[in-house]
C-alpha positions in Angstrom: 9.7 21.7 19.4 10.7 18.8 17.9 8.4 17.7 14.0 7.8 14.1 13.5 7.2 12.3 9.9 4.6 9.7 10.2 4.9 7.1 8.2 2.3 4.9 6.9 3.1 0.7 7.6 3.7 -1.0 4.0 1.5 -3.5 2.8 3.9 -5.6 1.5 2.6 -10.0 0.2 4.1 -12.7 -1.0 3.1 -13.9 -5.0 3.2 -16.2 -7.4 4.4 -14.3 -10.7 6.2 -15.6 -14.1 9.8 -15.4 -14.9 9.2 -12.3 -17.4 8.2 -10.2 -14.1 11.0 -8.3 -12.5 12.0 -6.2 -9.1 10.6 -2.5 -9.7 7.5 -3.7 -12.2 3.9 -2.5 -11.7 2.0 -5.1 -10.9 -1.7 -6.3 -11.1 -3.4 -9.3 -9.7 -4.6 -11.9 -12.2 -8.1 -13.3 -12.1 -5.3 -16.6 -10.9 -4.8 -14.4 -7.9 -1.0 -14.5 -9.6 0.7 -10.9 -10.1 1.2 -9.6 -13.6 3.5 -6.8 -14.9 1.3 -3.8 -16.0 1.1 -3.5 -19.8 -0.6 0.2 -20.8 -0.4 -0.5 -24.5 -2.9 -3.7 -23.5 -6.5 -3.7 -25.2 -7.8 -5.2 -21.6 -5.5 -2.8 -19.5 -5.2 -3.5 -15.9 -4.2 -0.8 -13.5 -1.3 -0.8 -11.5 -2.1 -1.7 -7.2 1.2 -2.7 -6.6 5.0 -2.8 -7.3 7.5 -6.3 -7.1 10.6 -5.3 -4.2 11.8 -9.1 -4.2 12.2 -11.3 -6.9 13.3 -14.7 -4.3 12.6 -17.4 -7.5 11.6 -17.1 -10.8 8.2 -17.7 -10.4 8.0 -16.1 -6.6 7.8 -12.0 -5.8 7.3 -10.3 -3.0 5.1 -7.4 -3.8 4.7 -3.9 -1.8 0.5 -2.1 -2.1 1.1 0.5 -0.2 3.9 2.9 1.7 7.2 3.9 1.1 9.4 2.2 -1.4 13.2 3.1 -1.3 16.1 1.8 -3.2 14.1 0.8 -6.5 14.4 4.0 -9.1 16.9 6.8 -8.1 17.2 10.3 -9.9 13.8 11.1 -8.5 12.5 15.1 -7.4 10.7 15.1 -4.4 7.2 16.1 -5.3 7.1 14.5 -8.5 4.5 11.9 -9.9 5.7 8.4 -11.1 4.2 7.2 -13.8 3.5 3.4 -15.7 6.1 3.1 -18.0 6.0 1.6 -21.4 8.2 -1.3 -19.6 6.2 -1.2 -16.3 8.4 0.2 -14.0 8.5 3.7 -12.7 9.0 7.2 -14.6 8.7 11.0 -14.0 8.0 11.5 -17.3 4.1 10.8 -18.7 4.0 8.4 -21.5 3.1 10.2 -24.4 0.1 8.6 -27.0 0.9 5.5 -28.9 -0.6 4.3 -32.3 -3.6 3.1 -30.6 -5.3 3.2 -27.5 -3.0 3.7 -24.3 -3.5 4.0 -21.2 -1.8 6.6 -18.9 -1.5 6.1 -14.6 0.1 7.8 -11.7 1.6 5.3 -9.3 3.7 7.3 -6.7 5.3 10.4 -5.7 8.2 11.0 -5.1 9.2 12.0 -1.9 13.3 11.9 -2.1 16.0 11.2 -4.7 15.2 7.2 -4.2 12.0 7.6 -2.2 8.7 7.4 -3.4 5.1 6.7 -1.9 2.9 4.5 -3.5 -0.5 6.3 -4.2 -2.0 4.8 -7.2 -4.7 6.8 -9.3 -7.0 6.1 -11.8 -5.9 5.7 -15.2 -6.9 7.6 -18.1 -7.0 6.3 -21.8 -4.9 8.2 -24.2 -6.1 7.7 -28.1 -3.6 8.6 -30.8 
C-alpha cells in the first residue's frame, strides 16, 4: 500500500516593505497594511504571521503565511521548533532573556534539513 504526504497550499501575498527588510525575516503587518521585520526586543512587540521568500525591489516582498517553506535556513532537525531570532529570521535555538522585556515565539517546525512548516504560536514575554 502505497502512503501519501499531504501538503497544505501556501498562502503566499505580495507587500509593500522597506529596504531594511530582507528574504527569510519574520514579518508582521503594519497598521499601513505594509509588512515589517519582527523585532522581539520591541516595547510594542508584534508577533510574527508570516515570513519574506522574495525580495523583487527594495521596497516590494513577496511574503509566505502559511505551508511549507524550503530553501531559506538549512542545518535544520526534522521535528524541531524555529524560533524569532534576535535578527528576525529563523533559529532552533530559543532566545534567551535580554536586559529588559523580550519576547520569545515559535514560528515553524522543522520538517527536513531545509524544510520547515510555518505554524506560528503565541508569544510569551521573557523578563530579565
Amino acid at each position: 500500500m502505497a502512503t501519501s504526504t499531504r501538503r497544505e497550499a501556501a498562502q503566499i501575498e505580495s507587500a509593500i516593505c522597506t529596504a531594511s527588510e530582507a528574504v527569510g525575516h519574520f514579518i508582521y503587518f503594519a497598521a499601513s497594511g505594509d509588512v515589517r521585520k519582527v523585532d522581539i526586543d520591541a516595547a510594542a512587540f508584534k508577533p510574527a504571521v508570516g515570513i519574506i521568500i522574495q525580495k523583487p525591489t527594495a521596497t516590494s516582498c513577496v511574503v509566505q503565511l502559511s505551508g511549507s517553506v524550503s530553501g531559506i535556513l538549512s542545518g535544520l532537525t526534522a521535528g524541531d521548533s524555529i524560533f524569532v531570532s534576535l535578527s528576525s529570521t529563523g533559529t532552533q535555538t530559543p532566545p534567551p532573556a535580554g536586559a529588559g522585556l523580550r519576547w520569545r515565539q515559535v514560528a515553524a517546525v522543522a520538517i527536513g534539513s531545509t524544510e520547515f512548516k510555518l505554524e506560528f504560536y503565541s508569544p510569551i514575554g521573557l523578563t530579565p
